[in-house]
N, C-alpha and C positions, 0 to 999 in steps of 0.2 A: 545459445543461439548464434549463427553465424552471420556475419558481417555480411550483408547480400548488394556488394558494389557490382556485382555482374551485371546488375538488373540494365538493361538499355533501352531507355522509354523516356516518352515527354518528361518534361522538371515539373516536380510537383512546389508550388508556392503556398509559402504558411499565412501570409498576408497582404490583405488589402488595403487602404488608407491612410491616416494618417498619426504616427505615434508622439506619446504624449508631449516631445518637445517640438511638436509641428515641424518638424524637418518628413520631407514627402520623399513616397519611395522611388518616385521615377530618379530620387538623388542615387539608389542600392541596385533598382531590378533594369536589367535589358528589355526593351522593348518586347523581343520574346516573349523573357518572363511577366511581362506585364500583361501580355495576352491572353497568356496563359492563368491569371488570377481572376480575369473576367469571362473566362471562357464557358458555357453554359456546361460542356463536358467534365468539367471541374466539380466532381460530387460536394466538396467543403464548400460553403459561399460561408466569407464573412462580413460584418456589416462594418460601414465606412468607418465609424469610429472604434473597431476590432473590439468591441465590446460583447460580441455575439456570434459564438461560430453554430454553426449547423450544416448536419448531411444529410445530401438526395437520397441516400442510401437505406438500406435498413439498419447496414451496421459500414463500419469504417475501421482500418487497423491503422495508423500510425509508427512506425519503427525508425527511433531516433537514435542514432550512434554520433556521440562527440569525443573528440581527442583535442583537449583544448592546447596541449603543448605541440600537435603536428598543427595546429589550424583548420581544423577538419571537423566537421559535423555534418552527416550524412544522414537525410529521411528519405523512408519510405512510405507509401500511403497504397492503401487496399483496399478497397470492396471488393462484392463477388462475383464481378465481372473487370473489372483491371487494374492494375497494379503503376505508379509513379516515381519515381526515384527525384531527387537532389541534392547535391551538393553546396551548403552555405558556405561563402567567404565569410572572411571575418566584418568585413565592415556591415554585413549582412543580421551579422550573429549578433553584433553591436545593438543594430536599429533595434531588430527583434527586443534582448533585453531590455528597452526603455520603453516597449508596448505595453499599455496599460492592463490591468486582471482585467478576466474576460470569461464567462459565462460560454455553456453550453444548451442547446433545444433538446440534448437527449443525455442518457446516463452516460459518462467516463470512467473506466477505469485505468489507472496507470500503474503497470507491474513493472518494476524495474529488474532487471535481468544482468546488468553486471554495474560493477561500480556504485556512486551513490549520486542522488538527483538532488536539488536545493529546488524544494517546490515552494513559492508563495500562494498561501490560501487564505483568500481576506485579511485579514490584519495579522496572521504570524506568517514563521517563516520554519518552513522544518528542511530537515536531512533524510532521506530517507534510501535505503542501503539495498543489495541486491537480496530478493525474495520478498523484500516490503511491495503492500500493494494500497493504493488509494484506492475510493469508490465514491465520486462526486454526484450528486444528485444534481437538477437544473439551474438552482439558484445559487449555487458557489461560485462564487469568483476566485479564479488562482491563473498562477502564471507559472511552466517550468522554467529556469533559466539554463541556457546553454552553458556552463561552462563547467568544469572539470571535468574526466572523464566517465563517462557512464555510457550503457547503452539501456533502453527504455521500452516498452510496448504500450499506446495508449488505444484501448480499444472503447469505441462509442457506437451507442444500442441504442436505438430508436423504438417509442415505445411498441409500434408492433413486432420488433425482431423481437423485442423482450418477451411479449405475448405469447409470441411463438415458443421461445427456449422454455416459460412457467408451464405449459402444458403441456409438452411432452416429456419435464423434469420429472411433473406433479404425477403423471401418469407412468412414468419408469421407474417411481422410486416409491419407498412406504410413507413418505411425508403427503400429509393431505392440508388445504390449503386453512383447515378450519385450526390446525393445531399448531400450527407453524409460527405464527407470531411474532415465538422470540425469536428466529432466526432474522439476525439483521440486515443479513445481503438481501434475502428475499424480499423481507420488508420493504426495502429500502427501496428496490423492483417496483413492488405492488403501490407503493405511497406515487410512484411517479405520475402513477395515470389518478389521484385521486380530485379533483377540483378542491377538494378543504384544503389541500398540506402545498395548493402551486406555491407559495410564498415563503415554504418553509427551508431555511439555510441549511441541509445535513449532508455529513457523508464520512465515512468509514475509514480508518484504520486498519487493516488487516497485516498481521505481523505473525512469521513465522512459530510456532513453537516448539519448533523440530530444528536441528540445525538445517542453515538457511542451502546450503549446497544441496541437501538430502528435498527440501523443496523444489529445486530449480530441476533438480533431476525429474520430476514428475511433471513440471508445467515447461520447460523448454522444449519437448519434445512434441508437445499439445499446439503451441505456437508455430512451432518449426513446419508442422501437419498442414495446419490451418492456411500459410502462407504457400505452400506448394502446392498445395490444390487449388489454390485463386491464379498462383503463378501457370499449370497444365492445367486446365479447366477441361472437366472430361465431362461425360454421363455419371450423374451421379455424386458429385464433388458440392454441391451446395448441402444437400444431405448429411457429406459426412462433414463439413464446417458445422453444419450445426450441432451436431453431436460432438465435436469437440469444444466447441463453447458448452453446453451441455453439462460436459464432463470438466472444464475448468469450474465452471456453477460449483460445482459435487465439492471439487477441492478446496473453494474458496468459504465452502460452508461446514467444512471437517471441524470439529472443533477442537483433533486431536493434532490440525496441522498446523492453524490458522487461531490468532485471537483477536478478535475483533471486536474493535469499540467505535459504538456511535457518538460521533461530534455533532452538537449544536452549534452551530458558528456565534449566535446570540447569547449560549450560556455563560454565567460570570466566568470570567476569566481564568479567576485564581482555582473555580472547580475545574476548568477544562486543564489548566498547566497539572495543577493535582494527577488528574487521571493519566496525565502524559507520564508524568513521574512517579506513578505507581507504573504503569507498563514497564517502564525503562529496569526499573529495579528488577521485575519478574523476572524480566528477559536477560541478566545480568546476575539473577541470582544474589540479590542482594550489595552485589562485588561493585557500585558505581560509586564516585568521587565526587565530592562538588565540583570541580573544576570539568570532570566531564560533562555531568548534567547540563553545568553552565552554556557548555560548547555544543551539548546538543538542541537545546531548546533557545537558544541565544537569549537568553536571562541573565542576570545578574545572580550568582550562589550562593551569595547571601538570600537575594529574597525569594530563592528556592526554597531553601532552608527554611525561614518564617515560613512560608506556605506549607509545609509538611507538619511543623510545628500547631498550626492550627489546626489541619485537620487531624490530626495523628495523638499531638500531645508527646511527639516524641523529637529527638533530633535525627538529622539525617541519620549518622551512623546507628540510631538504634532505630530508623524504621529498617535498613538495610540489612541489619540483623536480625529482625522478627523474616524476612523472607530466607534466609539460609539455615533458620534454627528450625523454619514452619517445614525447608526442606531434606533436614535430618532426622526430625519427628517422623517424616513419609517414607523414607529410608531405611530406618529404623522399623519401620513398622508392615514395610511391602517388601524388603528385602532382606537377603542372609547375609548380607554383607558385615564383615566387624567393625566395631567401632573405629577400631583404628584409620582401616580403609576410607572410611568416612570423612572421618575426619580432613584426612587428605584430600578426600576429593572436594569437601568444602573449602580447601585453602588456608586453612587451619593449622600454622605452626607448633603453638603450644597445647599440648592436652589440656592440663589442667583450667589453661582460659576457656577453653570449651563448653567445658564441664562445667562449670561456674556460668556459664551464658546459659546453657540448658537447662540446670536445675533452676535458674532466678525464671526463667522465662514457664517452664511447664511442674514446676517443686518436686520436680526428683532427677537421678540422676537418668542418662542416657540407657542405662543396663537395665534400671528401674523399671526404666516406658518399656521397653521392647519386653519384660518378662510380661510385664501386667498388661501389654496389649493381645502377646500372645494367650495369657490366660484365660482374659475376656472373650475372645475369638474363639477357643478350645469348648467356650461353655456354651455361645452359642451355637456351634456344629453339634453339639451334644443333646 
């Protein structure tokens, strides 16, 4: 997606109030800008102590581009009727990171689009990389912070845009609402308008499982759509916005693109770090290090380590091994490829240690599985 510094419109301001070292923003914002954050035209209102943002809107786009070594962080904001641009100084970007987490009245998502974002979500703190996408329900409190570079898209759906996007999804597509369930973005949708679950902390993980380029190429273009027809507002332009949110829905619910896991913010801990560190492995193919783990969950790699050991009974390197051996057995058994190739594409210098991981893990050799799968397979079609 491109940088859209052209845009020349009112400054759009991310905050009102006062942050958590009580230093006040008439210390950061001009006059202007300050009118501009009480302004009734201002779809975002947030509440004095920035604990609660909400929009007039039915839905809201957000487009945050930071280059923390030019000094430059540039947002955009969208509804479907107009569009606001600004540019944060640094003493700006400053205040901002010392604003306390802060809640939303409608669903969030934030797709990141280049670079990687350090988002705080209640009590942890993640990395999250281009194609990664979050899905925060009402009750989450999180904070992005400004700094390294990234560029960002947080889009926020108010439960009737929502409404609108499920029934004409429900109705374009063969999913019907009674069999749906496990799908978790949905769910996740449907759970917002329920009175049982207002108190409930959830929200989604969605992470490529397609190389992450091969993603962006399908939803940058989606994005790009979306914001040009709010920017030339024609006959007919709300229509086709909705139908490309729509059609992100589609993609975000693929589950040949997309893997997504639901977080309880309240569940124990060491199940939630668990799950983080089983995705990581998947997506890594078994090939992660402690010290990376370490770096991306900001944990200590040792009591990573313990943690896998509990649930697994294994240590890291050999849970990291049951995922590259589980993905030579599939290999091996959907494709014609030779072992050898395999092997290589596993990362696997020596054969012989191969071999020897293979056999301990499924008790035969690699030639073994692949005759006796195909054979199995033969009897069936038979």
């Amino acid at each position: 997606m491109n940088n859209r510094n052209d845009l020349n419109s009112p400054e759009f301001i991310t905050g009102e109030g006062t942050a958590a070292d009580h230093r006040s923003p008439e210390q950061f914002f001009s006059p202007k800008m300050l009118q501009s954050i009480c302004s009734v035209s201002n779809p975002l209102t947030i509440s004095r102590d920035l604990s609660l943002y909400s929009i007039q809107t039915p839905f809201m786009i957000m487009l945050e581009t930071c280059r923390e070594a030019e000094g430059i962080c540039n947002i955009f904001q969208f509804t479907q009727h107009s569009y606001h641009s600004a540019q944060l100084q640094k003493t700006v970007v400053d205040f901002t990171a010392e604003r306390p987490l802060h809640r939303h009245s409608c669903i969030e998502i934030m797709y990141v689009l280049q670079g990687s974002v350090t988002n705080r979500v209640e009590n942890h703190i993640f990395t999250y990389t281009a194609g990664d996408c979050c899905i925060m329900n009402k009750n989450i409190r999180h904070s992005e912070n400004f700094t390294g570079d990234f560029q960002a898209v947080f889009l926020m759906l108010r439960d009737d845009f929502i409404a609108q996007l499920l029934s004409e999804y429900y109705e374009m597509t063969s999913i019907n609402r009674e069999s749906n369930d496990a799908n978790l973005v949905l769910q996740l949708f449907q759970d917002s308008k329920n009175q049982s679950l207002q108190f409930d902390k959830v929200y989604l993980d969605c992470f490529p499982v397609i190389p992450a380029e091969e993603i962006l190429e399908i939803t940058s273009p989606l994005f790009n759509s979306i914001l040009q027809e709010i920017v030339h507002l024609q006959p007919g332009s709300l229509f086709y916005i909705k139908g490309a949110f729509s059609r992100l829905l589609q993609i975000m619910t693929d589950p040949e693109l997309f893997s997504v896991n639901r977080i309880h913010s309240e569940s124990d801990n060491q199940e939630y770090l668990f799950s983080k560190i089983t995705h990581i492995m998947k997506t890594s193919h078994g090939r992660c290090t402690r010290e990376e783990l370490s770096s991306q969950l900001h944990y200590n790699g040792e009591y990573l380590n313990r943690i896998i050991k509990k649930y697994t009974g294994r240590t890291l390197l050999e849970y990291g091994q049951s995922f590259y051996l589980d993905e030579a057995r599939i290999l091996l058994s959907s494709t014609d490829k030779s072992i050898t190739s395999i092997i290589e594409e596993l990362g696997f210098s020596n054969r012989s240690h191969f071999y020897r991981l293979f056999a301990k893990a499924y008790g035969q050799t690699p030639l073994d599985y692949r005759r006796q799968f195909r054979a199995v397979s033969s009897e069936e079609k038979g």
